[in-house]
N, C-alpha and C positions, 0 to 999 in steps of 0.2 A: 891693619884695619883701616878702611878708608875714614875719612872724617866729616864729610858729608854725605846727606841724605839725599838732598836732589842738588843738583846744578842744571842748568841750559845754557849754551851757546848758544847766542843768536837766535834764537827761536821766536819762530813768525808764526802767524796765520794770516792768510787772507779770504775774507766771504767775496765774490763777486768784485768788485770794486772797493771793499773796505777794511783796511788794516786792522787789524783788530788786537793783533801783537807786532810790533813793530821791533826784530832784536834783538829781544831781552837777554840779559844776562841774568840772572840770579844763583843764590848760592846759599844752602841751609843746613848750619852742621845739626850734628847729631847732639839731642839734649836741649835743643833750642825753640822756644817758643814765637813763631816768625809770623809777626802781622802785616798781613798784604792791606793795602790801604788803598783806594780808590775809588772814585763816584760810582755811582751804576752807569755801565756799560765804557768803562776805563781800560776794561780786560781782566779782568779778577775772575770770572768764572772758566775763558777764554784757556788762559793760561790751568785752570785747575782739570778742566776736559782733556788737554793735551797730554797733563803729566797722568787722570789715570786712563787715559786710553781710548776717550771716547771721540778721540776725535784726530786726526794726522796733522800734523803741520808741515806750513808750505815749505819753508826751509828753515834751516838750522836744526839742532838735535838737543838732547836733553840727556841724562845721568841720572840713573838711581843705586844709592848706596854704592857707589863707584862703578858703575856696568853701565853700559852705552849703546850694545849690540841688542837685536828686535826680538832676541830668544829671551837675554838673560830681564829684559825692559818689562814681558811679558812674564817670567818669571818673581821676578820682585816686586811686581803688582800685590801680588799675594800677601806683600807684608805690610800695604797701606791697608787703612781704615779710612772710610771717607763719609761725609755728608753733603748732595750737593743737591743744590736748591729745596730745603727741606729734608726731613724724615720719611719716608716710604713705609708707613705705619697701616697696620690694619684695623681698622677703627673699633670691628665687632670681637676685636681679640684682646685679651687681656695682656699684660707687661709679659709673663712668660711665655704663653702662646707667643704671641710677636716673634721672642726672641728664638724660640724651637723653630717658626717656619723659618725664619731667614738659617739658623742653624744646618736646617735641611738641603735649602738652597743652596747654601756655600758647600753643603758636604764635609763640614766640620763631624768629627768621630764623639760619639758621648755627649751625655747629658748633663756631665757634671758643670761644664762650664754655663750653663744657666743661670742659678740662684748665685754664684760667685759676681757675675758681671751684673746680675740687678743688685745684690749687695753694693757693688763699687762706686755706681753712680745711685746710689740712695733710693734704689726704688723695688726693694725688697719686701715691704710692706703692702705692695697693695694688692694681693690676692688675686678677687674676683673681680675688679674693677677694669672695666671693660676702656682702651685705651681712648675712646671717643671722649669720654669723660674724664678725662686728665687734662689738666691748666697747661698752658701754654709749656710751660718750663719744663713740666715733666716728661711734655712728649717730646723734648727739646733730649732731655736724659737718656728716653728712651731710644731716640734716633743715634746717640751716641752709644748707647753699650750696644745696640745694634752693629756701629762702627768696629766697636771693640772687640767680637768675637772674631775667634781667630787669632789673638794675640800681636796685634798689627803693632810694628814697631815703630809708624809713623801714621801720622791721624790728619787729615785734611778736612777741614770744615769750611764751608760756605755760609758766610753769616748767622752766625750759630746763635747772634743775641738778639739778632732784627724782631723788634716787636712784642719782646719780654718787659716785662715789670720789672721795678726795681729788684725786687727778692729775688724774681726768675735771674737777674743778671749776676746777680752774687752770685747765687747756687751755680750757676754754668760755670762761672771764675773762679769760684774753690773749687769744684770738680777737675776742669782741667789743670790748674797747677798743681792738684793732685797726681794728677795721672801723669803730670811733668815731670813732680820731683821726688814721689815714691814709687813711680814703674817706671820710669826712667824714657817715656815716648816723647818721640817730637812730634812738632805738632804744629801746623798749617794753619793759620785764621785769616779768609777773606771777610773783611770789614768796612766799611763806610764811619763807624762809630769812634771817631780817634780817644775819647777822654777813657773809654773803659779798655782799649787798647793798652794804652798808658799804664796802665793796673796791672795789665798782664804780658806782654812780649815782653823779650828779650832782647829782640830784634828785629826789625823794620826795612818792609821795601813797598815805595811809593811809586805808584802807578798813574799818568795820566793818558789818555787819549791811546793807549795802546806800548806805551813807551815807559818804561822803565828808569825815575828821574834820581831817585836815590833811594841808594841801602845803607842802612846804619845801625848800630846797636844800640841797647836802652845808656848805655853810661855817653856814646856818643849825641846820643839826642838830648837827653837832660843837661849836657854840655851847650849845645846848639840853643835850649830854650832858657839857661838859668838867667836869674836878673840879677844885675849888677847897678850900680851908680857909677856913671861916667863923669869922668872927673879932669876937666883941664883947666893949670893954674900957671903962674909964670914961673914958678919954683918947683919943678915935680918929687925932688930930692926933700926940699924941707918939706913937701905937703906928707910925703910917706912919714918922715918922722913924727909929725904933727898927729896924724891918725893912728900910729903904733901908739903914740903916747896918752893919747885920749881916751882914744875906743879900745886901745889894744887888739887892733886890726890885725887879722892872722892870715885872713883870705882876702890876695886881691893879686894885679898882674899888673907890669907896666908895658904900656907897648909901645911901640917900635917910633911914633910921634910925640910921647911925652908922656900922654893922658894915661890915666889911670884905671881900673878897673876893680871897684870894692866891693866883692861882695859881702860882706857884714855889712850890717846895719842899713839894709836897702828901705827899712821903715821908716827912718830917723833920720833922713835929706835935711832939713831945715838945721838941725842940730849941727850935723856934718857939716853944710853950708857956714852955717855963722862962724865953728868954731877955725874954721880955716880962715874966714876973714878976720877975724878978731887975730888972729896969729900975724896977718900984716900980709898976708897972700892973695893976691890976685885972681879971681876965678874969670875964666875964658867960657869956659862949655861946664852946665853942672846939670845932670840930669837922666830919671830912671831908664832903665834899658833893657833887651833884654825878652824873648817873646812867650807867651804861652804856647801851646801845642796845636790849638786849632791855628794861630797864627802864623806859626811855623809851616804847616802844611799845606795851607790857604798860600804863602805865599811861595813856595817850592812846585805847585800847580800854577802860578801866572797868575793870584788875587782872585781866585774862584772859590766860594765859601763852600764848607761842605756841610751837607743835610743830614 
């Protein structure tokens, strides 16, 4: 059984004169929750048209679910679910209407799978309420079980939270890490929004200008962001002992010049601070470290803030 869902080799586009993917590599196993992160027009939607089809690239090629050739590509389309640039919603139809015409459309068998998939994504209740009249989130819901008919084993969304309320962004983030880790789908999120990202991938690839800067997993990134107190003293040896014995310091790392790296007690600087002076130790360098997430990303793009 292969282990990822998609890959690409070097896969390009170009419009006229403007790159629009420059390359890319990427790679999304199966079971993984994988946020595409980039500005608007970075290449996030570029790259999401490529992979389902609506669009050819100029060179390089792509993989799904281990298959490469333009039969089996077109073939395994079949087992995405997607959302791309909104819901494709009929405003004068209600949540199951909606869901029967697209049923029709795709040529899905039976009716049973209806009231199943508005059950899934929580919108089982609302009868004759016609979808015009549904709050943002719900027709966020409904553009998703929309996705989900057909039993797609990989789900691609295009800015699924842009322009939700708070509630609306919960209910989208219990949903899909429902559909994560009780049906077991992968699942695509083109994003701009890194903090509610954070909440939910697994794993990470950042996108600038068309270019593919890094991919990382959540345990690799919470690595990359965590905060620490940097510590350099004339004694690195007695300063460890001093903080095991104090603080009872369990997490920290010494690296390769001396200085220290503590993560306990990154509240408690001044405390730290004194108590190593008072020990007769010499501080060099003492001070918090260490980035948040917007920071991190902000500076993995070149110091460009994101909106």
């Amino acid at each position: 059984m292969n282990e990822y869902v998609l890959k690409t080799n070097h896969l390009s586009k170009k419009y006229k004169s403007t790159m629009a993917l420059d390359k890319v590599n990427i790679s999304i196993k199966k079971g993984a929750i994988y946020g595409f992160i980039g500005q608007n027009g970075a290449g996030k939607s570029t790259l999401i048209r490529l992979v389902c089809g609506l669009a050819e690239p100029t060179t390089g090629s792509l993989e799904l679910f281990g298959n490469t050739s333009e039969r089996a590509l077109i073939q395994n389309r079949k087992r995405i679910g997607t959302i791309i640039e909104g819901p494709a919603l009929y405003p004068n139809m209600t949540a199951a209407e909606n869901l029967e015409a697209h049923r029709l459309l795709k040529g899905i068998p039976g009716k049973e799978c209806i009231e199943k998939t508005l059950a899934l994504v929580g919108l089982q209740d609302t009868r004759k309420k016609k979808a015009r009249n549904f709050s943002l989130g719900m027709k966020q819901r409904l553009g998703i079980a929309i996705a989900l008919l057909g039993d797609p084993e990989f789900l691609i969304l295009d800015e699924p939270i842009n322009g939700l309320d708070p509630m609306g962004v919960v209910e989208i983030r219990g949903l899909l890490k429902k559909l994560n880790e009780e049906h077991g789908i992968t699942i695509f999120i083109s994003s701009h929004i890194l903090s509610e990202l954070h909440l939910l991938a697994t794993h990470y690839g950042i996108i600038h200008k068309g270019n593919l800067i890094d991919q990382l997993s959540l345990k690799e990134l919470n690595d990359k962001c965590q905060q620490y107190l940097h510590i350099k003293v004339n004694h690195p040896d007695k300063a460890i002992t001093v903080l095991e014995n104090h603080f009872k310091m369990k997490s920290f790392e010494v690296m390769p010049n001396g200085s220290i790296k503590m993560f306990d007690h990154i509240n408690d600087p001044g405390e730290v601070s004194q108590t190593l002076v008072h020990q007769g130790l010499v501080i060099e360098e003492f001070m918090p470290m260490g980035e948040d997430l917007e920071t991190y990303f902000s500076h993995q793009i070149g110091g460009v803030h994101h909106g």
